[in-house]
N, C-alpha and C positions, 0 to 999 in steps of 0.2 A: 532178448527174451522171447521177441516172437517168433523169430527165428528155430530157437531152440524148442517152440513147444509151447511155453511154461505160463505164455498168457496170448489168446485171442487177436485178432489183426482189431476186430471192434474192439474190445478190450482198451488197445493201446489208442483209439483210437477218442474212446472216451475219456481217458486219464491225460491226454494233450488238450481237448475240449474244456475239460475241467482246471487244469493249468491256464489256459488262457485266458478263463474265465475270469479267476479270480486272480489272475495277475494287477488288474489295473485298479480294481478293489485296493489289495497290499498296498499298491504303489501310496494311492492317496492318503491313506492312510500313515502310513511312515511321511507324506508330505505336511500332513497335516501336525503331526508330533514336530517333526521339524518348525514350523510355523509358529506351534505355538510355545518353543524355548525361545524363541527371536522373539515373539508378542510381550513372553513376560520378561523375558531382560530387557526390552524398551520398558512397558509399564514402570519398572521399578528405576530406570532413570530418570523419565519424566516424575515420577514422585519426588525423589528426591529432589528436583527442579524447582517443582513447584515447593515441595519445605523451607525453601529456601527464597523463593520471593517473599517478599516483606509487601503486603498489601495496604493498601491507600486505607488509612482512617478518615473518621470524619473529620479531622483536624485539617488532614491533606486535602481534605475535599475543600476547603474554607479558605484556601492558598489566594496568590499573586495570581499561576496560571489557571485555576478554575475561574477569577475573577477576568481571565483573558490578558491578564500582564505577566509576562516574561521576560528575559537578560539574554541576551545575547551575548556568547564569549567566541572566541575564535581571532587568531590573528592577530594575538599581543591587545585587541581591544573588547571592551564591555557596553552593550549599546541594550538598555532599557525602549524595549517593545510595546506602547502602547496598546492599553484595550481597544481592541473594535478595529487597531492597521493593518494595513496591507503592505507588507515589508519584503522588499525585496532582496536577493544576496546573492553578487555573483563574485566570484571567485575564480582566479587564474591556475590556481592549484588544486586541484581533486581533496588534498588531506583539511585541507584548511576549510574547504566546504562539509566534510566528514564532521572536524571537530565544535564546527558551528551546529551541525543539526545534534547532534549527542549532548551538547550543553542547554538545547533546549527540552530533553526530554523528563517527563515528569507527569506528575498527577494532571488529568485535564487536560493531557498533552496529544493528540494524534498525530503520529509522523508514517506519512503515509510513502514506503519508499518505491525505487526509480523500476524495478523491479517488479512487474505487475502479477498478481496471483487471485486468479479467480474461483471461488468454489460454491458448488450447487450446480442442478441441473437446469436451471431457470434462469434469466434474471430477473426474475424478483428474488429465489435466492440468493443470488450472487451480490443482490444491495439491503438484505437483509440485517439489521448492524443491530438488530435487539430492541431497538429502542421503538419503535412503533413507527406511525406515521405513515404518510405518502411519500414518496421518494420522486414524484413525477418533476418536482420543481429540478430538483438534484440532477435528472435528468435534462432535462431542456439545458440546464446551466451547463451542463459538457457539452451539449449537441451527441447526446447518444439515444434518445429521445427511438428512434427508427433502429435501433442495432436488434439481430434477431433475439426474439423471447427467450429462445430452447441454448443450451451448452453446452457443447460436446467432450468432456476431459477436459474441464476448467477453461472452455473456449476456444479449446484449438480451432474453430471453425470461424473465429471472427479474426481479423485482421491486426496488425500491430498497433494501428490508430484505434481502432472500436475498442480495443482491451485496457489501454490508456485512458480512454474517456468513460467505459463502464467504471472502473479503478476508479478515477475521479470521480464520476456517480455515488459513487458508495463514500467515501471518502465526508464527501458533502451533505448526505443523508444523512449522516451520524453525529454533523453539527455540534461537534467538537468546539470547546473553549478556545481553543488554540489549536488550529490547523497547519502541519510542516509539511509540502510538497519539495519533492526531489525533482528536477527535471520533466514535470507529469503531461511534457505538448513535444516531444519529440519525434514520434511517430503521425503527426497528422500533418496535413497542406496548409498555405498561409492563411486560405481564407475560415480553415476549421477554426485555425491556431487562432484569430481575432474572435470570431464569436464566442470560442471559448472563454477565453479570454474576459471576456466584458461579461457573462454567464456567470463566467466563479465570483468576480470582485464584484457583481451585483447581489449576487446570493447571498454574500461570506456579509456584505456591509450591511443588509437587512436584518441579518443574524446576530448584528451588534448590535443595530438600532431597537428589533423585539427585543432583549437580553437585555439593553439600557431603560427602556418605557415599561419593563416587567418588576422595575425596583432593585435589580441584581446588577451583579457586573456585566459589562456590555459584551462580554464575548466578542465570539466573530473576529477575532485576532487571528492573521495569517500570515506566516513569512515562507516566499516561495526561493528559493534556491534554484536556479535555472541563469539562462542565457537569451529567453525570449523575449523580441523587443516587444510585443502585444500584452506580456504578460508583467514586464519592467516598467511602463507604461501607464499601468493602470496602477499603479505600488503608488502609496504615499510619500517613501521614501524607498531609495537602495543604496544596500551598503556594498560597496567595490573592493574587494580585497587586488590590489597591484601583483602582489607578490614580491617586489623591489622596493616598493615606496609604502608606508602607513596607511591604513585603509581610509578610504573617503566616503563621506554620506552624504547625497546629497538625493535630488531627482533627478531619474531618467533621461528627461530634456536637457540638463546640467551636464549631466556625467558625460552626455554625449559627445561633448565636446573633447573629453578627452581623450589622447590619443590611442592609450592602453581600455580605455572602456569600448571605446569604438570596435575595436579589431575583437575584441572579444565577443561580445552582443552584434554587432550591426551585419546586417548580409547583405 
C-alpha cells in the first residue's frame, strides 16, 4: 500500500507502532481468560471435595485419639498405643508401614508425612499451625533453632536436613494428641539425628505430662515409623514387623538382638 501510494511511509509506520503496542496487552489478556477457566474448574473440584469431607464433631473431639490413645493395625496385628508413648514401628516392607500409618489416622490425629512441604515466606510462617503460642521450644527440640528466617519458594534455599527439621518444627508446635512421623531424620548427620532425637521425645513427653496435670487426657502420644537407632531408642516400645515371621514388640535394646531387626536399623 505504500508502495502503491495509498498510505504514507509514517502512516505505515505508525499502524506497526500501534500493532505492537498493543500486542502484549491482547496477549494477557486472552492469558488471563485462560487462567481463569483452569481457576474455576479447580475451585469447583475442590468444593465438591470439601462437601464431601465429613468434619469432626464434638463427639469426635471427646474420642480415644484426642484423649492421646490410639490402635494400631498393620500386619495381620492390633497393638493399643498408650496415652503420652513414644511408639516406635519399623517395618521391612514399605506397604505394611503405609497400612500402619493410614489406620491410625483420625480426629486428633497429625500424621506428618516423609515428604516435606513448606509454605510462607518466613519461618515463623512456615510454623504457623493456627493455634498460637511460641514455637521457640518446637524449635530447639529439632535443632532448627539457627536455620535461616526468610524462604525462598517454600525453602528451596535451605538444605534437605534444615527442611526436615523446620517440618518437624512445625509438626511439634501444633502439639497434636497424637503425633505420626514418617521417616522425619533422614536427611541430617548422626550427631543432628541424636539431639534430635532426645529434643522430640523430650518435648512430646512434657506434652503428656502438661495434658495429664491439666485434668484431660495426657496427650503427647507419638509413634514414629522410621529406621533410626536414636530415634528407636528413645520409643518406650517398637514394634518390628519381619515380614517372614509375626510381628514382635518388644525395646529397642531387645529387638537388637535380632538378627532381621539388626540389618534393618543398625549402621
Amino acid at each position: 500500500m505504500t508502495l502503491s501510494g495509498r498510505i504514507t511511509v509514517g502512516e505505515l509506520i505508525t499502524v506497526v507502532a500501534m500493532a505492537s503496542f498493543a500486542g502484549e496487552p491482547v496477549q494477557r489478556l486472552t492469558a488471563g481468560i485462560k487462567l481463569a477457566a483452569i481457576a474455576r474448574a479447580g475451585a469447583a473440584r475442590v468444593a465438591a471435595l470439601l462437601d464431601r469431607v465429613e468434619r469432626a464433631s464434638t463427639a469426635d473431639l471427646s474420642s480415644r485419639a484426642v484423649e492421646g490413645e490410639v490402635r494400631l493395625r498393620g500386619g495381620g496385628i492390633e497393638v493399643d498405643v498408650r496415652a503420652g508413648e513414644l511408639l516406635g514401628v519399623v517395618s521391612v516392607r514399605p506397604e505394611v508401614a503405609d497400612s500402619v500409618i493410614e489406620s491410625l489416622r483420625g480426629p486428633g490425629v497429625l500424621v506428618e508425612p516423609h515428604a516435606v512441604h513448606l509454605f510462607g515466606r518466613s519461618l515463623a510462617e512456615a510454623l504457623d499451625t493456627g493455634r498460637g503460642g511460641d514455637p521457640s521450644r518446637a524449635l530447639a527440640a529439632a535443632q532448627a533453632a539457627e536455620v535461616s528466617t526468610a524462604l525462598l519458594n517454600g525453602g528451596v534455599n535451605l538444605s534437605g536436613g534444615q527442611r526436615q527439621r523446620v517440618a518437624l518444627a512445625r509438626a511439634l508446635a501444633a502439639r497434636p494428641p497424637v503425633l505420626v512421623l514418617r521417616d522425619p531424620l533422614t536427611a541430617v548427620d548422626a550427631v543432628t539425628e541424636d539431639a534430635v532425637a532426645e529434643g522430640l521425645a523430650a518435648l512430646r513427653r512434657d506434652a503428656a505430662d502438661g495434658g495429664a496435670s491439666a485434668g484431660g487426657g495426657a496427650g503427647g502420644t507419638t509413634v514414629v515409623v522410621c529406621t533410626s537407632p536414636p530415634l528407636l531408642a528413645r520409643c518406650d516400645r517398637v514394634v518390628f514387623f519381619p515380614g517372614d515371621r509375626p510381628p514382635i514388640t518388644d525395646t529397642h535394646a531387645r529387638l537388637a538382638g535380632d538378627a532381621d531387626y539388626a540389618e534393618a536399623v543398625l549402621r
